[in-house]
Structure formats: C-alpha cells, structure tokens
C-alpha positions as CSV (number, residue, x, y, z in Angstrom):
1,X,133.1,124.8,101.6
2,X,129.9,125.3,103.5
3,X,128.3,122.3,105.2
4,X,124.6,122.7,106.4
5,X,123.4,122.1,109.9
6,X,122.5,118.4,110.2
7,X,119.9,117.1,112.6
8,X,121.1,115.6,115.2
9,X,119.3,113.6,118.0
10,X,119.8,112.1,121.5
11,X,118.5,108.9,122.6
12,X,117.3,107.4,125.8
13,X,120.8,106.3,126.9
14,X,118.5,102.9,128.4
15,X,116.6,102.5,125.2
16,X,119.6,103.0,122.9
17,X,121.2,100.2,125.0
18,X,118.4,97.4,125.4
19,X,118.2,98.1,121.3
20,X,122.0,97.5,120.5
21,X,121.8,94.3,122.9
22,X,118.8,93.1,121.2
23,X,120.6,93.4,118.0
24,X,124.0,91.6,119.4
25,X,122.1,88.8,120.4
26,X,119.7,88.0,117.7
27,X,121.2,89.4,114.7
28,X,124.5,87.6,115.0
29,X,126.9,90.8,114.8
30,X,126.4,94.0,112.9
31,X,123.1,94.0,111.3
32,X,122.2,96.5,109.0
33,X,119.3,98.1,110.7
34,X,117.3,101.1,110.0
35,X,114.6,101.8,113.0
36,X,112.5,105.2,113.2
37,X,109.7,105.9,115.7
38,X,107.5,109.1,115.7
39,X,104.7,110.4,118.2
40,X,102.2,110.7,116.1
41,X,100.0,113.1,118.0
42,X,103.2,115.3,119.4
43,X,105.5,115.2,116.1
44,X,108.6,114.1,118.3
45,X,110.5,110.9,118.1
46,X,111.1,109.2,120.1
47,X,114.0,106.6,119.0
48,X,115.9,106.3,115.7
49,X,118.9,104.5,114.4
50,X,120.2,104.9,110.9
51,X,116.8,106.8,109.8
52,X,118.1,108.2,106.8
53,X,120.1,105.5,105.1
54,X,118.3,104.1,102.3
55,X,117.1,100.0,102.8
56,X,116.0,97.6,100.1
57,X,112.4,97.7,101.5
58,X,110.7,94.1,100.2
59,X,106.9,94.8,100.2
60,X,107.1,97.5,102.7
61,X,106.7,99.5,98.8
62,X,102.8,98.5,98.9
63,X,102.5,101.2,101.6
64,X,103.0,104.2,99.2
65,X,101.0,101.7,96.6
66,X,98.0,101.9,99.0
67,X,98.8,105.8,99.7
68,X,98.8,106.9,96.4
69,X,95.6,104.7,95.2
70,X,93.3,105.5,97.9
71,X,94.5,109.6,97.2
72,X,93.7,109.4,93.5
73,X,91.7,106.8,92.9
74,X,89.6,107.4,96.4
75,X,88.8,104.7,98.8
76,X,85.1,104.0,96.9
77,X,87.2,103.3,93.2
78,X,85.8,100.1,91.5
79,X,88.1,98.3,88.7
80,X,85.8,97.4,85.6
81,X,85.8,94.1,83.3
82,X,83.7,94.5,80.1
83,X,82.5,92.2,77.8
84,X,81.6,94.2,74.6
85,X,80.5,94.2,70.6
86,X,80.0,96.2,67.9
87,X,76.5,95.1,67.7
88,X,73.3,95.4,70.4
89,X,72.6,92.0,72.4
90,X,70.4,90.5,70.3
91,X,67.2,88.6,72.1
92,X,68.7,85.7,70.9
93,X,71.8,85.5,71.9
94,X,72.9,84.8,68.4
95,X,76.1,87.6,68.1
96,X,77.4,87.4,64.5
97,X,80.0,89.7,64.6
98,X,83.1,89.6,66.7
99,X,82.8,89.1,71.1
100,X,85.5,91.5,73.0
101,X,86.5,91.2,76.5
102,X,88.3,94.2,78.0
103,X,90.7,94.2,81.1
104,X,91.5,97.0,83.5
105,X,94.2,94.8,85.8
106,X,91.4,94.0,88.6
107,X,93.2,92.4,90.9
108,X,90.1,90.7,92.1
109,X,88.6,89.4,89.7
110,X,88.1,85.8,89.2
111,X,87.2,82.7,86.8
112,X,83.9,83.0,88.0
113,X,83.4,86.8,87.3
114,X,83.8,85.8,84.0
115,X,81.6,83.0,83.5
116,X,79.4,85.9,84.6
117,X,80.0,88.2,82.7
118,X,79.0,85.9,79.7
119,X,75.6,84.9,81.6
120,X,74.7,88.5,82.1
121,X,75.6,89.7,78.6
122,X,73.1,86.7,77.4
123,X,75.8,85.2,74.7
124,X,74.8,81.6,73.1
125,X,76.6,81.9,69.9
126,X,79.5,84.2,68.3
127,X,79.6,84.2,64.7
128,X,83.3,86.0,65.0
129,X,86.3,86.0,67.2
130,X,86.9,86.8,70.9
131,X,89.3,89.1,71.2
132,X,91.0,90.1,75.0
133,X,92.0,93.7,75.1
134,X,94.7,93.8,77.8
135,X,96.4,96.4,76.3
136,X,96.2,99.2,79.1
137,X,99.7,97.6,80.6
138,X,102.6,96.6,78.5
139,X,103.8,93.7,78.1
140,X,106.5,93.0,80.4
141,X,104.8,91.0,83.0
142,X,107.9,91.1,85.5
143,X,109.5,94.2,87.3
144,X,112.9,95.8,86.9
145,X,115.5,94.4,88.4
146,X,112.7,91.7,89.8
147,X,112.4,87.8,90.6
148,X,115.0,85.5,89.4
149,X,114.1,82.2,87.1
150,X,114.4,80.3,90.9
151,X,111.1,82.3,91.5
152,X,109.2,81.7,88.8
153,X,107.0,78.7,89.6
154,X,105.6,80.8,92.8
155,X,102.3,82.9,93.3
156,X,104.2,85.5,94.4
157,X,105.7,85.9,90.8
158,X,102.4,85.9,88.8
159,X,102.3,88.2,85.9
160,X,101.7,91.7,86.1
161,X,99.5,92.0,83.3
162,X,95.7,93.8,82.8
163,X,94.8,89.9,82.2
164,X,94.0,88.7,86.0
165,X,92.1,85.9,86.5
166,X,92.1,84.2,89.8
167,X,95.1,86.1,90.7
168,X,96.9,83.9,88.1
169,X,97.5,81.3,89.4
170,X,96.3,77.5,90.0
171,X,97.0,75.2,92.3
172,X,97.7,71.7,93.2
173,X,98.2,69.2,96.2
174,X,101.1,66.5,97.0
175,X,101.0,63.6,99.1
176,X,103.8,61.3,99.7
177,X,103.3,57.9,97.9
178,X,102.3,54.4,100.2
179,X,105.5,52.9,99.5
180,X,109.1,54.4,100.2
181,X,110.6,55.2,96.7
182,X,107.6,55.7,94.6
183,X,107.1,59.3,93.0
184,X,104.7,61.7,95.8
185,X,101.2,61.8,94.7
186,X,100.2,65.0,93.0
187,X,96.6,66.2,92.2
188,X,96.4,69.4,89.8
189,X,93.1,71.5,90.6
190,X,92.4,72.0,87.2
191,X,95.0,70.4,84.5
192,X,93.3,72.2,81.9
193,X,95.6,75.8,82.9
194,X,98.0,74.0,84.5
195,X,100.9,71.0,83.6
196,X,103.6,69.3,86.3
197,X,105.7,66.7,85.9
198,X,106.2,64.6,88.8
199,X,109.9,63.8,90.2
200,X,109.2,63.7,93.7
201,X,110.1,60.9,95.2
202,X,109.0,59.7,99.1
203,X,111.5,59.2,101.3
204,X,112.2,58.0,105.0
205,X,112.0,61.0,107.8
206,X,115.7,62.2,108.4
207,X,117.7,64.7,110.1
208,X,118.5,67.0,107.2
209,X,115.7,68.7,105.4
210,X,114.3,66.9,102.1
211,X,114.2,70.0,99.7
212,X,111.4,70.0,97.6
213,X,111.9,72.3,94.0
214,X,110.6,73.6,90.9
215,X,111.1,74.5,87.4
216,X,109.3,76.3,85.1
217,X,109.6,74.7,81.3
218,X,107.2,77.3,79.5
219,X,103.5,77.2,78.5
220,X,102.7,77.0,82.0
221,X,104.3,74.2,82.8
222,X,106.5,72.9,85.5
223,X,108.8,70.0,87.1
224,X,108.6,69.3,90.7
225,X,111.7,67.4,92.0
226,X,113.5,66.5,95.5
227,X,111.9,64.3,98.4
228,X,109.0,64.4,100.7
229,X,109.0,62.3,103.9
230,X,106.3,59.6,104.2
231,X,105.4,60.7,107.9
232,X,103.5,63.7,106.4
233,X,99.8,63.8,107.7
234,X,98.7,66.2,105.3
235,X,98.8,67.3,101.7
236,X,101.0,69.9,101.3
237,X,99.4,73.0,98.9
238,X,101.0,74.2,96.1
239,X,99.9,77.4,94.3
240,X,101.7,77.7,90.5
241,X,102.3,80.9,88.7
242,X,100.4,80.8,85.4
243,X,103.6,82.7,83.8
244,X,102.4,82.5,80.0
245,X,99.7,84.9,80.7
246,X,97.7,84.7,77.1
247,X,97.8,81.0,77.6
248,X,96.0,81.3,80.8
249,X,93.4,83.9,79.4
250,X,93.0,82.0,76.1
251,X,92.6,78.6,78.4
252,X,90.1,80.3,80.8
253,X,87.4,82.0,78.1
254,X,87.5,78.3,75.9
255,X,86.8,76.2,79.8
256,X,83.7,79.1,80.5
257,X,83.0,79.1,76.5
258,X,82.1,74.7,77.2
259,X,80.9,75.3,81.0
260,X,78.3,77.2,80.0
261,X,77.6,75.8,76.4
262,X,78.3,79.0,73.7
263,X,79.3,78.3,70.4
264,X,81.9,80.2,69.1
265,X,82.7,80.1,64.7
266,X,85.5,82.1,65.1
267,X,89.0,81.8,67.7
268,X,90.1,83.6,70.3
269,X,92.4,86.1,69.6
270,X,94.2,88.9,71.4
271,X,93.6,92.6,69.9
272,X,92.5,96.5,70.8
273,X,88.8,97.2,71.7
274,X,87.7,99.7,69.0
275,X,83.7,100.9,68.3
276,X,82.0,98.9,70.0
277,X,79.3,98.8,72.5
278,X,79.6,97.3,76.4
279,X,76.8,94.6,76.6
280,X,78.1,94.4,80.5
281,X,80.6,95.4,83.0
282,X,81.8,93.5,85.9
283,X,82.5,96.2,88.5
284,X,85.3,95.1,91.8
285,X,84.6,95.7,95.1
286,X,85.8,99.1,96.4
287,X,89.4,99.8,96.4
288,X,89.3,100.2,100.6
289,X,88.6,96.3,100.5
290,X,90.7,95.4,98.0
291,X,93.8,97.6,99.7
292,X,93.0,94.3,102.8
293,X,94.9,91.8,100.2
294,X,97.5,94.6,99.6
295,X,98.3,95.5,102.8
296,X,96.9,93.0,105.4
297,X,97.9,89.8,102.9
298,X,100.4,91.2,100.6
299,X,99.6,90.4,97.1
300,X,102.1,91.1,95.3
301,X,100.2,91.0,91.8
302,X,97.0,93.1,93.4
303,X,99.9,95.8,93.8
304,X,101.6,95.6,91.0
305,X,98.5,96.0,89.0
306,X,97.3,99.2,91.0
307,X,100.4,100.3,90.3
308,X,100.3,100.2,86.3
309,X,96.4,101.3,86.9
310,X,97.2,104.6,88.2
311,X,99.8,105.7,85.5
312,X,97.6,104.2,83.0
313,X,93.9,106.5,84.2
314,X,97.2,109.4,84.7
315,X,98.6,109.6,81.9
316,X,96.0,108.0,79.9
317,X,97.8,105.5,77.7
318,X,99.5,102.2,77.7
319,X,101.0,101.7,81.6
320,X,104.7,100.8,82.1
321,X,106.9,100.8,85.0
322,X,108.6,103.9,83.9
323,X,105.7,105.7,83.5
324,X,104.6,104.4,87.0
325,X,107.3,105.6,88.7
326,X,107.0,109.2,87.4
327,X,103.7,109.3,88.2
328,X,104.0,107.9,91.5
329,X,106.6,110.5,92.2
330,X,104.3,113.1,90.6
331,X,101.1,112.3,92.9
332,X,102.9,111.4,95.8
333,X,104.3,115.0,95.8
334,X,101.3,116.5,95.0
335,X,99.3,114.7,98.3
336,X,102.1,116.1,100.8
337,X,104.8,113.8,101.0
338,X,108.4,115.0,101.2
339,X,110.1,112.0,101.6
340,X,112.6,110.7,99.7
341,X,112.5,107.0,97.9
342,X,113.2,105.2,94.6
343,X,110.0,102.9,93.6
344,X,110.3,100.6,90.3
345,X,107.7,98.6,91.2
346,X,105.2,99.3,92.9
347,X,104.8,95.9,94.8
348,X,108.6,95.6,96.3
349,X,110.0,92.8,93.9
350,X,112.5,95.0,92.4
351,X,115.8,95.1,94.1
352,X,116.4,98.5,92.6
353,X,113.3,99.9,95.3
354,X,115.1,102.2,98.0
355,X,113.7,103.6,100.9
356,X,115.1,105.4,104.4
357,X,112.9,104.7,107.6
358,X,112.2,108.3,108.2
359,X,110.3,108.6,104.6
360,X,108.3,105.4,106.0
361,X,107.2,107.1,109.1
362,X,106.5,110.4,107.1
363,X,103.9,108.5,105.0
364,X,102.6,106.6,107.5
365,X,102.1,109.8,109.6
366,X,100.4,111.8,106.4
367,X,97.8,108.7,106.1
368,X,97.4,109.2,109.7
369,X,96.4,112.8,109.6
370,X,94.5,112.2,106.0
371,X,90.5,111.8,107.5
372,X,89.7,111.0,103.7
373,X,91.5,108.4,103.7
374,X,92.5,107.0,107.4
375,X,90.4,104.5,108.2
376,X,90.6,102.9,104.8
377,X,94.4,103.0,105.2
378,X,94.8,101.6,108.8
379,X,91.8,98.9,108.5
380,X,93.4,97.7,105.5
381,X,96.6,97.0,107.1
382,X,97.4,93.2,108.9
383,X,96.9,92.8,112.8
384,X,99.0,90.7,115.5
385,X,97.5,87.5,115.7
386,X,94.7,87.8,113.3
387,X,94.7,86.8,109.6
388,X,96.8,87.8,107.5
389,X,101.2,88.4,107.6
390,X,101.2,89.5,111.4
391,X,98.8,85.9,112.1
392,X,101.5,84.0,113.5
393,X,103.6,86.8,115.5
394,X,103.0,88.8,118.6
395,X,104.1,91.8,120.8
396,X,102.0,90.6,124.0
397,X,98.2,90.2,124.2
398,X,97.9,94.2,125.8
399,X,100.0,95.6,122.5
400,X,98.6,93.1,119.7
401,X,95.3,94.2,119.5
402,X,96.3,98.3,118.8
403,X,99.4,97.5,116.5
404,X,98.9,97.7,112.8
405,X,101.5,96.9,110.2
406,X,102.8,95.7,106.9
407,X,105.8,93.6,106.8
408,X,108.2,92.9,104.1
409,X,110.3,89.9,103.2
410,X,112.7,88.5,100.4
411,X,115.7,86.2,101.0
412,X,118.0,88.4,103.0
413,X,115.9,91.3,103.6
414,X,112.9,92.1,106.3
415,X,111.2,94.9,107.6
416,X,108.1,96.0,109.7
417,X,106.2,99.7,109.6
418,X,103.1,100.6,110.7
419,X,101.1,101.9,113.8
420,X,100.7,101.6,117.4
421,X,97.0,102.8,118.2
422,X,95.9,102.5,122.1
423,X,92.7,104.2,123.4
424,X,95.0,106.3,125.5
425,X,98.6,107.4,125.7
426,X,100.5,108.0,123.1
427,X,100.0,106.9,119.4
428,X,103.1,105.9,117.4
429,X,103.9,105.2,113.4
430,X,107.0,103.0,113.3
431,X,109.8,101.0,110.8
432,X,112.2,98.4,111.3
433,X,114.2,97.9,107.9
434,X,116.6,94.9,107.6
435,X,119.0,94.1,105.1
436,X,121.3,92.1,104.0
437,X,121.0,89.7,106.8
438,X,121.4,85.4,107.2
439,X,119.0,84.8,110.0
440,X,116.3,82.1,109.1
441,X,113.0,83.9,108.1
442,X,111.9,82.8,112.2
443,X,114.5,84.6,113.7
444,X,114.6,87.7,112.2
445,X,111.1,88.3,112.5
446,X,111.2,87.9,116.1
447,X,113.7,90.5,116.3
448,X,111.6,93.2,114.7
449,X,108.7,91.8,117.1
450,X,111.6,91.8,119.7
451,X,112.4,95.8,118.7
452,X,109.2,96.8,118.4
453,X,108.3,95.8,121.5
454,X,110.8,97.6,123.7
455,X,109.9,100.5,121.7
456,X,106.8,100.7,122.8
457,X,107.5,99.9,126.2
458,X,107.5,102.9,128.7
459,X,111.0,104.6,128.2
460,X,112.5,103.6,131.7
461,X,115.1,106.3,131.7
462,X,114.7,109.9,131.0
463,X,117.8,111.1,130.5
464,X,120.6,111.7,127.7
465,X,124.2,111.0,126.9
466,X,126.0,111.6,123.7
467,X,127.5,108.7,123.2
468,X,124.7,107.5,121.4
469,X,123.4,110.1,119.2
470,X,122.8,109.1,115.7
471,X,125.1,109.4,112.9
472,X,123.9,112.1,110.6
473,X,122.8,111.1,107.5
C-alpha cells in the first residue's frame, strides 16, 4: 500500500522540554494539548505539539465566525430592524391597518432601539395587529449537540433567534437576608420579562462552598436555590436567559406600546412581512464594532446570530444550522482557507465543533495577510489586561500590550489563539487547545498564559534532537 510523505518537524530540544514540564506540573499528568505557533512574516514555525489532532474548540469557533463575516458581509455591514405597513404614515399617527416589525438577528440591538423605532415611525394608534416577522432563522433557538438543561438559566444560552432584544436577557440582583435563615433578598430589573422564585436561603461563612443554582420552569421563569453567606459586601448580579423567545418579544413591544402611550385595537401576533411599506429602519453599528462583543467579549448569541445571518443573505431563505455550516464551508473556501474543521454552530456551543491547531493558525495567518479586513479582525479581538476575556490574565507588562487573542471555555475544555504583534522582531499567530481536562477554570488558564509565554520567549537553544519530533498526524 503506498503511504504519503508526512511532515515531519524538529523542535528546540530546550523549548520542547520547558513545555512538557510546564504541562507535568500544572496539568496534573497527560493533558490533552494541541499547541501550534507560526512566524507570521517568515511562514516557519516555530513549535508545535499535536497540531493536527482535532480539539473540541469552545468559542475559539467565533474566529472563523468573525472571518467569514467581515469577508462577506465587509467590515462596514449594518444589520437592519424595520418597523413597516401596508399603508403610508399618516400625519396623524392614526395607522388603521395592521403594524409589522421585522428582524434580521442584530445582535445589538436593544429595548431602546425599539421604543425608537416607534417614535421615529410617528405611531399613536394601530387599528390592527402587530405582527413580529422573525422568520429569516428557524426556529430552533439552541445548537446541535449544544447546552444541556443545567445551562439554561444563563446569558450565555440565550436564544438564537432573528428576535434579539437586549441580547435576551434580563437581569436581577441578590443580597443575603439580615438574619441567618431567612430566604436572600432578590431584586428583578424588570419583572415584567422576567419571574424567579426565591429559595435561597443565608447562611453562616464556612469552609465548603455554599452552591448557589437554578432552574428553568418555562415561560421565562426560574427557581433560584442553595445558600449565600451573610458576610457578602455586595450584591451579587445575575443575568437570566429569556428562553421563551416570543414571550420576551411579545412582552417587550406591549412595555414600549404603554411607555410611550400607543393604542393598539388589535394583538400582537407573530407572522411573515408581506406588501408592505418600511415607515423606518433601525440600522446597527458596523459589523467591525460589533465583531469587539464577538471576539474581545465573546457573545455567544451576537455569533450565533451572524452565523444564521450569513446563510440566510447566501442562500436567501429561511437560516438553519445546516444550511450554516455549508455555507460556511462554502465561503470559507472561497476566501483561501484550506484548513480543515467541523463547525455546527457558529458560536462554539456545540460539542460536535472540531478543530486542529494548525487550521487555527492558518486562519489566523489569512486575516493577517487580508489588508481588507486586518485591522477590523485584530482590533476586534480581547487584550491582556484590558476589558474584555484576557482582563484579568497576563504574559508580563512587555508582552501584554502586543498579544491579541480569543479564548475559549466550557466545563472541561479551554483554549487560547491569536497574535503576538511587537513593533519589532518577529510577529507570531498562535493556539493552545485543551480538552478534556479537570483543572479549576484558574488553573488551566494560567497554563495557557504559562505556554504562551515561554513561547514567545527568545528560543534559548538552537539546536535539534529527534527525540522530540512530533507525531505525524
């Protein structure tokens, strides 16, 4: 049978061996690590370990998200919200026929966006219905092979639908109680979208941990339970999923509806825009700034819904993951990359989402060379020690400031990719993947801080051995 040449490459020897130890002592035995490293100015790499073995990649997935976007869409793209009828704005305000509202999946836009949108269209009374047209996505809400019921109640599990309103999601605050025993103190932002019941009880500081946990009961509805201790100084904030999407939309429109005093004869409904005339649209800000809660922040719902977006302007029907996926692989292609990867998502929820290091780099390095997209790319990424998912972590003060990256979490995977820019010297694109690990969240991200920093360090020996080269793949 003939067998093809398979790369094969040598690292530093010293390198090689401050990684291996680094892994020993921090990752408590055999970790299953996947690191690649590339000059980005040169093309050669300079360390590698396992680059070709295929990693659950967490939200390391909103990198070829943000690629693909800022190819097709371009970096200057605006999502649009309409508010629309079959009949001109009349001076009055007095629409008799039926109001619709029209959603693209702008992952930006907000309660107060469409309070606006009302205010700018001039509507006082509809003599119909309103009817919400969030019918460019499908309905399922959650990805393939996705978040389990345990993760329901959190932000990070909001709804993938066209419908977004404040990234839906609401929030509320918990106190403990002035006595020992009584049930915390919870305040709910606005009760109107969102319902808890309260089984939290306070509690006397301890040595074990007093878990804290929720359950979703439907209709956008929860139960807190568990213990908080009654030493806590501050409120702790909780931000809720608003899982029953139409609820939340239906909820919104009737608060703005009585906010701002319309009258509306008929209900609000849910339906397909059809004939009609757009009395206004609400345009986003450009998709470069809206990549900086993608990348630098990680919203997992602002990526999912680009996602969907793209496959939806595409293909030009209804968006679902499927249909995502091929198009992904269809565009991605078609802008240079050779890589190879499985994507369900689009956001990196789906434990079916399969990526190898090297395909990481290889994007990484095409946005790199890409001068239509670069700057929006990089600057949209999160930076050591400034806000967003790198705030809290750091490589040193002299390598903070030129490392760019986007990390990825779940509960027993991590990872890390991005760049190394300095004014001089050479410029690296980099990943660290991690699975199926049982370190504390702290701990493993200090070893990809730990990694990444020796990798950038000066290699301090220049020569080879071949004990060390890495395992074809």
């Amino acid at each position: 049978m003939y067998c093809p040449a398979q790369e094969v490459f040598k690292n530093s020897s010293t390198l090689y061996n401050k990684v291996k130890w680094l892994l020993k002592k921090h990752g408590e035995g055999d970790i299953n690590v996947g690191i690649y490293i590339k000059d980005l100015d040169t093309g050669s790499v300079k360390f590698m370990y396992h680059p070709k073995r295929l990693f659950f990649p967490a939200s390391i997935v909103k990198l070829f998200t943000a690629y693909e976007a800022l190819n097709y869409l371009t970096p200057e793209y605006k999502f649009e919200t309409a508010i629309l009828s079959s009949e001109k704005s009349p001076q009055d305000g007095q629409f008799r026929k039926d109001l619709y509202i029209k959603f693209s999946g702008d992952p930006s836009f907000t309660y107060q966006d469409l309070k606006g949108m009302f205010e700018m269209a001039g509507v006082k009374k509809i003599g119909g219905d309103i009817v919400i047209d969030g019918t460019i996505f499908d309905e399922q809400h959650a990805a393939p092979g996705g978040f389990t019921w345990d993760d329901n109640p959190f932000y990070y599990a909001a709804p993938r639908s066209a419908i977004i309103i404040d990234k839906n999601c609401s929030e509320a605050t918990m106190s403990p109680a002035n006595n020992v025993g009584d049930k915390a103190q919870l305040a709910i932002v606005d009760p109107k979208l969102l319902d808890i019941k309260n089984n939290v009880r306070t509690v006397l500081p301890q040595k074990q941990d007093c878990p804290y946990k929720s359950k979703y009961l439907g209709a956008n509805r929860y139960e807190v339970y568990g213990c908080m201790f009654n030493d806590r100084q501050k409120a702790v904030k909780l931000n809720f999923a608003l899982q029953d999407n139409n609820l939340m939309a239906h909820n919104y429109i009737d608060k703005a509806l009585k906010e701002l005093g319309i009258k509306l004869k008929g209900q609000i409904k849910f339906g397909k825009v059809e004939n009609v005339i757009a009395l206004y649209t609400h345009k986003s800000a450009p998709l470069k700034e809206l990549l900086k809660d993608v990348l630098g922040k990680s919203c997992n719902i602002c990526a999912g819904s680009i996602f969907k977006h793209i496959a939806a302007k595409y293909t030009k029907q209804q968006a679902n993951d499927d249909e995502s996926e091929k198009v992904m692989k269809t565009l991605l292609k078609e802008f240079g990359f050779k890589g190879s990867f499985i994507i369900k998502d689009g956001l990196g929820e789906s434990r079916y989402n399969l990526i190898a290091p090297q395909s990481v780099v290889s994007l990484l390095e095409l946005g790199y060379k890409n001068p239509k997209i670069k700057s929006s790319f990089i600057n949209a990424l999160a930076r050591y020690g400034l806000p967003g998912t790198l705030e809290f972590r750091t490589l040193g003060r002299q390598k903070n400031q030129y490392t760019y990256g986007k990390t990825g979490s779940s509960k027993t995977a991590s990872a890390l990719a991005g760049y190394y820019l300095p004014p001089s010297g050479p410029k690296y694109a980099f990943a660290i993947l991690i699975n199926n690990h049982t370190l504390p969240w702290e701990k493993v991200k200090s070893l990809e801080d730990k990694i990444l920093h020796t990798l950038l360090s000066k290699n301090p020996s220049k020569s080879k051995t071949t004990d060390n080269k890495e395992e074809p793949q």
